[in-house]
N, C-alpha and C positions, 0 to 999 in steps of 0.2 A: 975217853968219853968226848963228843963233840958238843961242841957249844950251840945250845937251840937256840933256833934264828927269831929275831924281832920281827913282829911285822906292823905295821902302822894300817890301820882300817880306813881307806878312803871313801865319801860319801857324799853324793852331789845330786842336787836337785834342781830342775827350773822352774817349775812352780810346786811351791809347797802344798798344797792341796791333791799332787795327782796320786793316786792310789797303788797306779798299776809298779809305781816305781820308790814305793815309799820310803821311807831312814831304817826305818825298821826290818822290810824287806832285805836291803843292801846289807844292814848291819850284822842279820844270820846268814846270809849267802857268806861275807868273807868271814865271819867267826867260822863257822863251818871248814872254810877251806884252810886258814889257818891251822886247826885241830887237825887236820888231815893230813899236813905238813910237819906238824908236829912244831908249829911254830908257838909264839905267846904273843898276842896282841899287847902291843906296848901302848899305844895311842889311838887316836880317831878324828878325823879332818872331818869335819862336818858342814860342807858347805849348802845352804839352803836357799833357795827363790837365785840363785846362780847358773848361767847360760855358759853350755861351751863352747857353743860358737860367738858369743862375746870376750869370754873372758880365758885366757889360759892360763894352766896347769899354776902357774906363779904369779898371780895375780890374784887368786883365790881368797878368800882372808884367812882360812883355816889349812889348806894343802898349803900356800905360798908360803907359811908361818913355819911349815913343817920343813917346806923342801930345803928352807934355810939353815934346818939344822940337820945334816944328814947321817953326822954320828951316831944321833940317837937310835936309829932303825935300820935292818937288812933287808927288807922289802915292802913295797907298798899291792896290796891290795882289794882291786876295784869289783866288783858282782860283773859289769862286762866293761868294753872297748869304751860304747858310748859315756859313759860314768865317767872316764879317764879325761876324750879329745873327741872332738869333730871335724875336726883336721890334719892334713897330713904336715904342716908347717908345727901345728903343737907336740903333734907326737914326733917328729926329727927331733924339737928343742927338748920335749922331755928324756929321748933316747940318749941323746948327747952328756944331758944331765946324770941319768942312772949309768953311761956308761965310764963318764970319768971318778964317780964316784963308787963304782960296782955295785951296781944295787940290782935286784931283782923284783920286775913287775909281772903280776901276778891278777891274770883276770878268772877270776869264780865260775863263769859262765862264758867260755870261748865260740868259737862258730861252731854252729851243731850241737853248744848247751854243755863240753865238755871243757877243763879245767885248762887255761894258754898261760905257760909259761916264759916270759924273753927274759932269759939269767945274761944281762949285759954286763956281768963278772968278765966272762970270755966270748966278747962278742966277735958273731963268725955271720961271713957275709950272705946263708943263709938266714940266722934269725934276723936280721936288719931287712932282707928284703921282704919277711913274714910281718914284719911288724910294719913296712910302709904298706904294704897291702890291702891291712887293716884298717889301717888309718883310711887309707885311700877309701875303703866301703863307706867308715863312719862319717866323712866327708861327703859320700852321693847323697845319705840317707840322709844329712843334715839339710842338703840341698833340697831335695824331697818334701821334705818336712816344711822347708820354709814355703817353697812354690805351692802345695796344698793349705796352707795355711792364709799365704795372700789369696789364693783364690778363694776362698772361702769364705775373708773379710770382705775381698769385694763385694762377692755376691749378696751379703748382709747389706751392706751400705747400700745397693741398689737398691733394695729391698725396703730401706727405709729401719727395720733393725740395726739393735744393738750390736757391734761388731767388739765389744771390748774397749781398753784402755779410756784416760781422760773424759770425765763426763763433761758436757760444757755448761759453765756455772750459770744457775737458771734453773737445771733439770735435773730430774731424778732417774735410776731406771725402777720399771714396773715391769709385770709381767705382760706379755703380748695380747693381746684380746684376741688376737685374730689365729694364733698359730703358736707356735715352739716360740720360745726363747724369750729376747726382752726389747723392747722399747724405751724409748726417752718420753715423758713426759715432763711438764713445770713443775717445780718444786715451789709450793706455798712458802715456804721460810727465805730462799734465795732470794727468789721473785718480788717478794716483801722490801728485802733489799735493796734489790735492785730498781725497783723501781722507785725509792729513797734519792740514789743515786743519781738515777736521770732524772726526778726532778730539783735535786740542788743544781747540777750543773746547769739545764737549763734556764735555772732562776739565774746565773750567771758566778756560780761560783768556780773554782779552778778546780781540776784535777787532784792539786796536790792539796788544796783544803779540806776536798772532803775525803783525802786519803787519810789526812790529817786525824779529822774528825772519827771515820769507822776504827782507827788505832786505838784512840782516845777512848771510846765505845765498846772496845774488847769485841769487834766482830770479826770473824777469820777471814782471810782470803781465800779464795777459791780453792787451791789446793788443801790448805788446813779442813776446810768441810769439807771436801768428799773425806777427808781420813776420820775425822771424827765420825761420819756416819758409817761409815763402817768398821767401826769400832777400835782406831787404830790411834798411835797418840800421833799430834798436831807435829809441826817443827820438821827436822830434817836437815841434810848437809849443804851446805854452799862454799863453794872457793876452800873445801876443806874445813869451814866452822862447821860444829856443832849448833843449829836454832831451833830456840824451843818453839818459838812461832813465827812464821813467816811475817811481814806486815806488809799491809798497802801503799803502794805506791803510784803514783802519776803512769809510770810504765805502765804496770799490772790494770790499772782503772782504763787508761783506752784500752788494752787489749780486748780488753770485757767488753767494752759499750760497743768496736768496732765491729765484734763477730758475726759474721751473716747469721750464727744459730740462735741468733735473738728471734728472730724473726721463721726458727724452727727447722733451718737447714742442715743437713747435712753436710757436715767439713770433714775433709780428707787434705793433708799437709795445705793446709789456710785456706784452700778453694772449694768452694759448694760441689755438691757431687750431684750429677745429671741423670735422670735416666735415658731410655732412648729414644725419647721425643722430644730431648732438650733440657724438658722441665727440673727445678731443683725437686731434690727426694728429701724430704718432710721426715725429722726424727720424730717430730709429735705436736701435739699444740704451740702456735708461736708465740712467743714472751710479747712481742711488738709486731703489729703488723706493719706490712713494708712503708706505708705510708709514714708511719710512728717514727722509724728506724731510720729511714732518707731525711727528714726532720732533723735526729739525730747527729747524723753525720755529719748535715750543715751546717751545722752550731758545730761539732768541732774540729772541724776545718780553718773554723776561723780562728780556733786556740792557737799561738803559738808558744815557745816556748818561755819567751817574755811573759804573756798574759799568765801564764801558768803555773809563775814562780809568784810565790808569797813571799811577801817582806816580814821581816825580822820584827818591825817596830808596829804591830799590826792594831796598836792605839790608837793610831793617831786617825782618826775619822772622819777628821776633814781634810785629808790631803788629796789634791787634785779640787778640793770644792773653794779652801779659803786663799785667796788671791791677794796681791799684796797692792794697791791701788798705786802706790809711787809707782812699779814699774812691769804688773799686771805678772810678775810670777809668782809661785807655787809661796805657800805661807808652810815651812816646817814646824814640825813640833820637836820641842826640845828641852831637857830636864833642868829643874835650878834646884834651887834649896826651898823646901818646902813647896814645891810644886813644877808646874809645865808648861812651857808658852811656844804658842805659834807664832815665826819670826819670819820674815826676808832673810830671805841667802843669796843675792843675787852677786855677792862678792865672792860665792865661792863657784857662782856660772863665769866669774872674769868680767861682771858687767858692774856698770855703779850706778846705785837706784839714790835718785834723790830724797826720797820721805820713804825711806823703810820702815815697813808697819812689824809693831811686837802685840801683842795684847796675851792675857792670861786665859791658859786651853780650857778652859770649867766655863769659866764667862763665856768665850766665844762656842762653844758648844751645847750649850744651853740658849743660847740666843737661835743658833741654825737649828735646834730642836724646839723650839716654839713656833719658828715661822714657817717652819716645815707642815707641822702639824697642825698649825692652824689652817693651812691652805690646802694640804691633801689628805690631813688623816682622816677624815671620815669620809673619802671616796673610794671605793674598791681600787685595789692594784686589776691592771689589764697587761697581757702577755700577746704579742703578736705570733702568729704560728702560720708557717707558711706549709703549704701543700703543693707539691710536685706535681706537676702535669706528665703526662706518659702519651708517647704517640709509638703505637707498633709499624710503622710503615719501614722505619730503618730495619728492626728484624725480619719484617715482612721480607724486605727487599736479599735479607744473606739466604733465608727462606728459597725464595723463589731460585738466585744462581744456584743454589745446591742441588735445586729439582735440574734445573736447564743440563747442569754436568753430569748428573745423574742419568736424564732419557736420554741424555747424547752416547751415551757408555752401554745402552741398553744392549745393544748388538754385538758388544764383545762379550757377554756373557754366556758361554756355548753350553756348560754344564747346567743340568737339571738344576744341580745344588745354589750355583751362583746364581741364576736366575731366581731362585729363590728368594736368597738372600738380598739379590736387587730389590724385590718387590718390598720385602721388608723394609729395607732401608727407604722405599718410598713411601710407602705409606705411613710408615712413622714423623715424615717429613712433612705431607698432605693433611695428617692429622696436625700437624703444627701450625701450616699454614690456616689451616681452618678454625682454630682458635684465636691465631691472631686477626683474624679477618673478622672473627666475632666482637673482640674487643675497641669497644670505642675511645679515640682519641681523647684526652683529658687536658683542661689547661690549667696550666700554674696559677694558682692564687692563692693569695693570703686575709686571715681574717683575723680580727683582733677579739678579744674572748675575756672575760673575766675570772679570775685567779681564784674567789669566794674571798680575798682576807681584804679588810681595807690596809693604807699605809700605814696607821696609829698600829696595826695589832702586827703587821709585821715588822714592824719598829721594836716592839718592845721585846720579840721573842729574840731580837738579836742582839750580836755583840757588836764591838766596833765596825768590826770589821763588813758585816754582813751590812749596816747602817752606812756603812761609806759606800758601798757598792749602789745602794737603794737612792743617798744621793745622787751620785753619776748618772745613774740608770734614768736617771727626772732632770740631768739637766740642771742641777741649785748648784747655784755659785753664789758665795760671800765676799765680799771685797771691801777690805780693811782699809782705813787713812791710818799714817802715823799721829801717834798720840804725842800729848802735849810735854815738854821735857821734863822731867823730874815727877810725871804723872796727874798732879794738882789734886784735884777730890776723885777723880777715876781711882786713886788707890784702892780710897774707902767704897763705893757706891757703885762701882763697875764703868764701863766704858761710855764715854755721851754718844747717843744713837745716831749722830751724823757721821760718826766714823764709819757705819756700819751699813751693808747694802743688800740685801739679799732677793736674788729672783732663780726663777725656777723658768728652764724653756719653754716656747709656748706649745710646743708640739704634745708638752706633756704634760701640759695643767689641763687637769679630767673637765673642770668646767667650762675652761675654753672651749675644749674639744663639744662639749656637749652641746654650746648656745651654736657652734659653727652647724652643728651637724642640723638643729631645727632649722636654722636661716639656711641650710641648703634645702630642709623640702621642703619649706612654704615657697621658696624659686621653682622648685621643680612642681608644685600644685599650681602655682600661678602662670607657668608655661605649661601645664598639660590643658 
């Protein structure tokens, strides 16, 4: 009696959702052919949302798992070729594989829809060259496959349609209003976000603070929300971890703010994609109009990766504001027993301050919050916003050589069809030119705008950290004398106020700014 053969059920998909090629399909083609063999299916490699022209035969998670143990089974079979390899480099390494092992591969569906056996038991230098031949088809047709496929994203992407993969954070897809398939528009919940986002930063906060802060907050990054919306759990593998959720980072935050699709563009590997009059192709409504976005980018430009890093000790609220009057540096803050005091360290810049000032952090912080707020908190904060000027004569001018190389080439065009195509290409160019010839010159200028919150109410909404910023941002410096030895009644009653100095720049005390700007136009009524 012979012994009936093992066969193990291979099964592979690329995307799980396609019909025409489904688990199930595959699953009765090789039960089927099995049964017809008289074989018993011992096993079943199931691999799903898996490419074979990414991945081969032993990288699989389900087949690789198998081909590792090749005792267990006499043959593997696939419903066809493509199921197997897309290549003729996978199908040599898997041939190699079944043939030092003796294994028999066993396609369901061979060319012509009838049953291909290669018994690499006794391989003979016909079945070898039957089987790279094979390979060799499912190799063009993968080919195929991929060239029809880019063509067909392009042609979306010019289009201004959805072409598939990575949504850019901001947008949704919806269905097209105008035809087949899908569009990007702004997603209200993102957008919400996002524009959180850009105003912390612009208030002057870092990257990594308010990466900080959205962590703290439980909001996803970008990739976490598309997976949630489409019903998928959050998290995913990095460097080989297992994460249950992604978190934001400084990286992850410019990438975001920097992307032209703010402003509703079409991205194709990081560069806006043109149509054929130059112009960028519009996914859908912009997040930020370019004005908004150029703003943007200026601000941070100016981030570096210094400005960007948050400090550890991020109490300390007046550092960079309280100065040490002996020898005008920086007053640290620094813990003791029952409490914290801002000191001179100028011993430990290698410098030697004559009257190094200490005083206690609660006193001195309470002092710069009084005189703070007596002098600016009930004047609105102001935010300076500058606006870009644009002048098209530079594009005018690549515009125009394009045309000049263009008529000069007219005459080499002998075919119907080229001439054709010249004329396209100019008019497309003409049409260009004539829109920027429309467009009027713009000049840079900046105006200064009110924020709606005074200093008192954004004082209170924050923490240290955000308050030391707001000092900076005005200009207040405090500057300390050394106190008297052994303390004397400052123990009990606080510091005497000749120790103590505080002024605010004048560029940015609001009342200055205000008397200056009336004595500027009774000058200019009195000279008109």
């Amino acid at each position: 009696m012979t012994n009936q053969l093992r066969a193990l059920s291979a099964i592979r998909l690329s995307v799980r959702t396609d019909e025409t090629t489904s688990p199930g399909r595959q699953r009765a083609a090789n039960s089927n052919e099995a049964a017809r063999r008289g074989a018993v299916v011992v096993g079943e490699a199931e691999d799903l949302d898996v490419s074979a022209t990414k991945t081969t035969p032993f990288n699989r998670p389900e087949l690789g798992a198998w081909l590792a143990r090749p005792d267990e089974f006499d043959m593997i079979i696939w419903w066809r070729m493509d199921r197997a390899v897309r290549s003729m480099a996978d199908m040599a390494e898997l041939g190699r594989w079944a043939k030092d092992h003796g294994k028999l591969l066993v396609f369901a569906e061979g060319p012509g829809g009838a049953p291909l056996e290669l018994d690499m038991r006794t391989v003979s230098p016909v079945s070898e060259l039957i089987m790279m031949m094979l390979a060799f088809s499912a190799q063009m047709e993968a080919l195929a496959i991929k060239e029809r496929v880019t063509g067909a994203m392009a042609a979306l992407r010019t289009q201004g349609r959805y072409s598939g993969g990575l949504v850019p954070y901001g947008y949704g897809k919806v269905k097209n209003p105008d035809g087949e398939g899908f569009k990007l528009a702004p997603d209200p919940e993102a957008v919400k976000v996002l524009s959180g986002i850009i105003r912390d930063v612009l208030e002057g906060q870092s990257l990594t603070a308010v990466a900080m802060a959205l962590n703290e907050n439980g909001v996803p990054v970008p990739r976490d929300y598309q997976a949630i919306k489409a019903g998928r759990e959050p998290g995913g593998t990095r460097r080989g971890n297992e994460i249950e959720r992604f978190r934001w980072t400084a990286g992850t935050m410019s990438k975001v703010l920097r992307s032209p699709a703010l402003m509703g563009y079409r991205i194709h590997q990081g560069k806006p994609v043109s149509d054929r009059d130059g112009n960028p192709v519009l996914i859908g409504e912009p997040v930020l109009t370019r004005e908004e976005f150029e703003t943007l980018q200026d601000h941070l430009s100016t981030l570096t990766p210094q400005k960007n890093r948050t400090r550890k000790d991020t109490r300390a609220m007046l550092l960079g504001v309280a100065k040490c009057r002996g020898c005008g540096g920086n007053l640290y803050l620094s813990k003791r027993a029952g409490g914290s005091d801002y000191n001179c360290r100028a011993t430990a810049r290698g410098e030697r301050c004559q009257a190094p000032a200490g005083i206690r952090a609660d006193w001195l912080e309470k002092y710069v919050e009084e005189e703070f707020l007596a002098r600016l908190g009930h004047f609105q904060m102001t935010k300076v916003i500058t606006h870009k000027g644009y002048d098209p004569t530079p594009e005018l001018r690549e515009v125009e050589e394009e045309l000049r190389a263009l008529y000069a080439e007219k005459e080499s065009r002998k075919s119907r069809t080229g001439r054709m195509i010249w004329q396209e290409e100019v008019d497309a160019l003409e049409r260009r030119a004539e829109s920027l010839e429309a467009t009027p010159r713009t000049e840079a200028r900046t105006e200064v705008v009110e924020t709606g919150e005074t200093y008192a109410s954004f004082w209170t909404r924050h923490d240290a950290a955000g308050r030391r910023q707001l000092l900076l941002d005005a200009g207040a410096r405090v500057t300390v004398a050394k106190g008297r030895s052994g303390g004397g009644a400052e123990r009990l009653k606080g510091p005497a106020p000749e120790r103590l100095a505080f002024t605010i720049g004048a560029h940015d005390d609001p009342e200055a700014a205000a008397l200056e700007a009336v004595e500027e136009e009774e000058r200019a009524s009195r000279l008109g």
